[in-house]
C-alpha positions as semicolon CSV with decimal commas, in nm:
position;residue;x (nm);y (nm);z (nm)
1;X;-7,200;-1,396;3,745
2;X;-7,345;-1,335;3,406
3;X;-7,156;-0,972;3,371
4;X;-6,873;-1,153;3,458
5;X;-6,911;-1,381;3,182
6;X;-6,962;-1,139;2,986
7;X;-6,675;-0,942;3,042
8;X;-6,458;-1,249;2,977
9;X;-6,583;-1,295;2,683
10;X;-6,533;-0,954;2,555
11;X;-6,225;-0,952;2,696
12;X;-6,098;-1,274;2,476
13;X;-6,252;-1,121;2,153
14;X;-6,039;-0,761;2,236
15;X;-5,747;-0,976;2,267
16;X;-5,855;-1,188;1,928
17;X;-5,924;-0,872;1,760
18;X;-5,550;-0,706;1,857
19;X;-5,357;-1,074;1,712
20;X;-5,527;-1,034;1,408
21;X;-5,471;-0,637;1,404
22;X;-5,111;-0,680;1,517
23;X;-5,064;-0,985;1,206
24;X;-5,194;-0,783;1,011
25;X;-4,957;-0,489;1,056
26;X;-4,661;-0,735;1,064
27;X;-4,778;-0,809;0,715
28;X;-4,811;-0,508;0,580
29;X;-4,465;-0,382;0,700
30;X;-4,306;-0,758;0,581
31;X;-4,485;-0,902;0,398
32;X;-4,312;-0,788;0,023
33;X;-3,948;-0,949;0,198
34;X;-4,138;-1,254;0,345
35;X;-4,272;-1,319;0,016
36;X;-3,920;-1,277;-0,132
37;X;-3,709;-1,520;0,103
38;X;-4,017;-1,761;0,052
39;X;-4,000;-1,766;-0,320
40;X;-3,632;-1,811;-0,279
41;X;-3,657;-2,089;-0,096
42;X;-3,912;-2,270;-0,253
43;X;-3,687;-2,194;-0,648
44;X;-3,368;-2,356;-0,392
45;X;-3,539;-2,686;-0,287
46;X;-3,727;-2,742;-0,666
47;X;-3,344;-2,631;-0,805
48;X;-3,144;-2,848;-0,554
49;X;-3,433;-3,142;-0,702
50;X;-3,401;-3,080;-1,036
51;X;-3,006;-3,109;-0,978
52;X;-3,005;-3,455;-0,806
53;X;-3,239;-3,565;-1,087
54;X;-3,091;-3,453;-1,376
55;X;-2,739;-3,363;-1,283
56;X;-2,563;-3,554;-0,995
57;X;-2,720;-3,926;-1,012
58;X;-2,671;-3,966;-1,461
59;X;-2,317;-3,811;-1,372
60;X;-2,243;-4,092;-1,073
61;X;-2,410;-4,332;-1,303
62;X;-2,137;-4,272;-1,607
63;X;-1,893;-4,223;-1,348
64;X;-1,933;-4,568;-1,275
65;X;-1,966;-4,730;-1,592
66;X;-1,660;-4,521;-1,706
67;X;-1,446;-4,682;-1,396
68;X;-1,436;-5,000;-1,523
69;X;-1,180;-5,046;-1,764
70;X;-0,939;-4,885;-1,515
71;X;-1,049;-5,158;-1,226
72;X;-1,012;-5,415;-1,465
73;X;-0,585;-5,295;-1,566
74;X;-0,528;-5,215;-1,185
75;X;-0,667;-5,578;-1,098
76;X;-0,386;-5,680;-1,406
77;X;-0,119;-5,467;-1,218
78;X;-0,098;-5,246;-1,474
79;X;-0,080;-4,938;-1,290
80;X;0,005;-4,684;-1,573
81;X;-0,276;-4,788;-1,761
82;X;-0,496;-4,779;-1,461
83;X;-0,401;-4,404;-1,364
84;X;-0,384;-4,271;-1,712
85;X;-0,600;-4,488;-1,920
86;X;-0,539;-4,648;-2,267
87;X;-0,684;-4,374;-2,526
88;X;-1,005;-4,448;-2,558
89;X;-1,118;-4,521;-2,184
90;X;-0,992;-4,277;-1,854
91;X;-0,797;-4,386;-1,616
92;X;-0,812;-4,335;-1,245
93;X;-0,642;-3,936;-1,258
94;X;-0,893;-3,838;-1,507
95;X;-1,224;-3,982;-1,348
96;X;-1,090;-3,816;-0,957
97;X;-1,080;-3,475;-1,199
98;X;-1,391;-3,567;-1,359
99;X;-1,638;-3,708;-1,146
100;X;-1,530;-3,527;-0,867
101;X;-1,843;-3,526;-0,576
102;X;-1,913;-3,853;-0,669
103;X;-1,832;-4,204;-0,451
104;X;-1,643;-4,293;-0,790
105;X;-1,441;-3,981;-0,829
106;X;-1,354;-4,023;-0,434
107;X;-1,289;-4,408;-0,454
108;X;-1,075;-4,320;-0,769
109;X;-0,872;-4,103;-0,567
110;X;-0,746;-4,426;-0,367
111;X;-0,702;-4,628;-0,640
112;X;-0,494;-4,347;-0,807
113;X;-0,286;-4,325;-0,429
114;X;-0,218;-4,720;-0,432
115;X;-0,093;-4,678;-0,846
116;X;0,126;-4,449;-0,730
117;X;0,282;-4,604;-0,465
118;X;0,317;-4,933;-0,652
119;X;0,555;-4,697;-0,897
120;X;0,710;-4,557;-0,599
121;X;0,564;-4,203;-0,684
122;X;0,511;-4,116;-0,372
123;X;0,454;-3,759;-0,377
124;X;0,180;-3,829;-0,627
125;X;0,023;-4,093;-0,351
126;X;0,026;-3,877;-0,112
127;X;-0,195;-3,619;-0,318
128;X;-0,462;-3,836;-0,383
129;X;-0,514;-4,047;-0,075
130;X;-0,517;-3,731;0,115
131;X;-0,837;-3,649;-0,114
132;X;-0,985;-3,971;0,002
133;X;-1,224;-3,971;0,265
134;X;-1,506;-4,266;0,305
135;X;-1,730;-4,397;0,568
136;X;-1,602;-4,713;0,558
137;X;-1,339;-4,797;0,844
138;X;-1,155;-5,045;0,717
139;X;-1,094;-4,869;0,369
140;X;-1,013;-4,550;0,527
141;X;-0,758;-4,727;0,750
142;X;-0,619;-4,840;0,475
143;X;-0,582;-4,529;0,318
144;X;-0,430;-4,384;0,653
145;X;-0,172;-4,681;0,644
146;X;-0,043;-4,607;0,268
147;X;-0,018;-4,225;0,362
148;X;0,210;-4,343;0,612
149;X;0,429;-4,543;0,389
150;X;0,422;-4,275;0,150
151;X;0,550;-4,057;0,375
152;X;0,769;-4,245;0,543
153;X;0,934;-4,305;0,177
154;X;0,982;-3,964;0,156
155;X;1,159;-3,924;0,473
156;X;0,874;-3,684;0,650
157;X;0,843;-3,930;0,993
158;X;0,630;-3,655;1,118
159;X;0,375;-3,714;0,886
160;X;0,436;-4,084;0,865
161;X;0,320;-4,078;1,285
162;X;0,076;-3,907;1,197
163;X;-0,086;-4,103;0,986
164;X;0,025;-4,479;1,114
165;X;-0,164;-4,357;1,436
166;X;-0,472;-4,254;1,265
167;X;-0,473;-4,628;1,102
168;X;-0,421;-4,778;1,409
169;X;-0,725;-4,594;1,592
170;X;-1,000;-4,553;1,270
171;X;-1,125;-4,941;1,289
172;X;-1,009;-5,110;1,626
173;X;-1,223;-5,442;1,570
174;X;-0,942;-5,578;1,284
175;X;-0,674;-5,644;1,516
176;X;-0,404;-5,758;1,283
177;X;-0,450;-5,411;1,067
178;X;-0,438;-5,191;1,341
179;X;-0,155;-5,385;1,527
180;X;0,048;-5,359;1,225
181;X;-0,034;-4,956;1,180
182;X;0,081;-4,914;1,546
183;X;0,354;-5,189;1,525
184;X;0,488;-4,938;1,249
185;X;0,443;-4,624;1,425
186;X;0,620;-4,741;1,718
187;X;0,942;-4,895;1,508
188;X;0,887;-4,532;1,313
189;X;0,937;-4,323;1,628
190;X;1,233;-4,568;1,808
191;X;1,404;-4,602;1,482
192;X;1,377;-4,286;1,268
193;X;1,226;-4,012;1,498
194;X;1,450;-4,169;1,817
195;X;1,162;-4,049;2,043
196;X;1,212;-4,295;2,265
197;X;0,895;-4,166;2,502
198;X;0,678;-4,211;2,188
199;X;0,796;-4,524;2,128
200;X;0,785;-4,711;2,481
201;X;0,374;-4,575;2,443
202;X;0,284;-4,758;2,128
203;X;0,461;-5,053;2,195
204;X;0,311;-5,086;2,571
205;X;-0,037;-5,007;2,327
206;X;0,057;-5,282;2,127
207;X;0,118;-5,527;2,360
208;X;-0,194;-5,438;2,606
209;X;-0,423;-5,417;2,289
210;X;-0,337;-5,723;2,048
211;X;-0,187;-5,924;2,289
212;X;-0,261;-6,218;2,043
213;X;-0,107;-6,085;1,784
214;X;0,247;-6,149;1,636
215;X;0,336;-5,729;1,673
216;X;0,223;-5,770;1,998
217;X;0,373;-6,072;2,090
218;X;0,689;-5,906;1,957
219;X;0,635;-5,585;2,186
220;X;0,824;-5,704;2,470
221;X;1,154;-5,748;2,267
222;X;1,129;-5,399;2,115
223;X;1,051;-5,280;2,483
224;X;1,337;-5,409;2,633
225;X;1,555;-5,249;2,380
226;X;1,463;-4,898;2,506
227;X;1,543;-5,023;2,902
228;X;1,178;-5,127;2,989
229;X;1,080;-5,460;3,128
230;X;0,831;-5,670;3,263
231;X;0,550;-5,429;3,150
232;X;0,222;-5,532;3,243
């Protein structure tokens, strides 16, 4: 029993010994490139650090403060002043361009959309709400519903779907926005696009979805003037 012992313990020092041996050769042979991709990642992280500290949160912080003035003209309707600024303080264009990467430069990029479409520059809309992306539902179907009208305005229904579908799925829970987004695709694709399949779909959508609303309410009418009644 004792040889036994023994032998197992000899054994697990061999196989100790032959790790170590075997790490030891893996270092030797890697050990320069290790040390290379190690360094580079450690100069990455303390880089990316020194970044966030010193670059990206004083640039969000004057991003905001220089957003104000424009917020303030675009709450007064004055739209040109809000997109281009007055001279001394930038409007909505040049803080997108500016702060670009920050939640202000983003945000500005819907402000800048909704300027544009209040001057009926819709081409212009359309550039910068498509920039827009946020988190938030209920801004982002917002944003989804004035790329429609944008496009629609230009005459690209296509696009106009497109988009009037995406507001009426992004934040389900407000019922009256997203019955109006689909209440407008479906008019969209009876009365522009005469796809009269599309349009029988969204309005049966409408009326199983937001029942209690007026577009839904209404869905029966605009049912029945494509040949389809009693829907359930």
């Amino acid at each position: 029993m004792t040889d036994k012992r023994n032998n197992e313990t000899v054994n697990e020092h061999n196989t100790g010994s032959n790790a170590v041996d075997n790490l030891r050769v893996f270092w030797l042979k890697n050990g320069k490139k290790l040390s290379i991709v190690l360094g580079a990642v450690v100069l990455f992280v303390a880089g990316f650090m020194l970044y966030k500290s010193f670059v990206q949160r004083p640039k969000i912080e004057e991003a905001l403060d220089r957003s104000f003035k424009a917020q303030e003209y675009f709450a007064k309707d004055s739209f040109n002043l809000a997109l281009n600024g007055d001279g001394v303080n930038p409007g909505f264009v040049a803080i997108a361009g500016r702060y670009s990467g920050t939640p202000t430069g983003n945000l500005a990029n819907f402000y800048a959309g909704v300027c544009y479409i209040k001057l009926n520059q819709n081409d212009k809309a359309v550039k910068y709400l498509s920039e827009f992306k946020t988190g938030s539902k209920p801004v982002q179907q917002r944003a989804y519903k004035l790329l429609g009208d944008a496009y629609g305005d230009m005459g690209n229904g296509a696009k106009a779907l497109e988009n009037y579908k995406k507001a009426a799925t992004t934040f389900e829970d407000d019922a009256t926005a997203s019955a109006d987004a689909l209440f407008s695709a479906a008019y969209l694709a009876q009365h522009v696009l005469n796809n009269k399949k599309e349009a029988i779909d969204l309005y049966t959508q409408l009326k199983e979805k937001y029942p209690r609303t007026q577009q839904g309410f209404d869905a029966d009418k605009y049912l029945a003037q494509l040949g389809v009644y009693n829907v359930n």
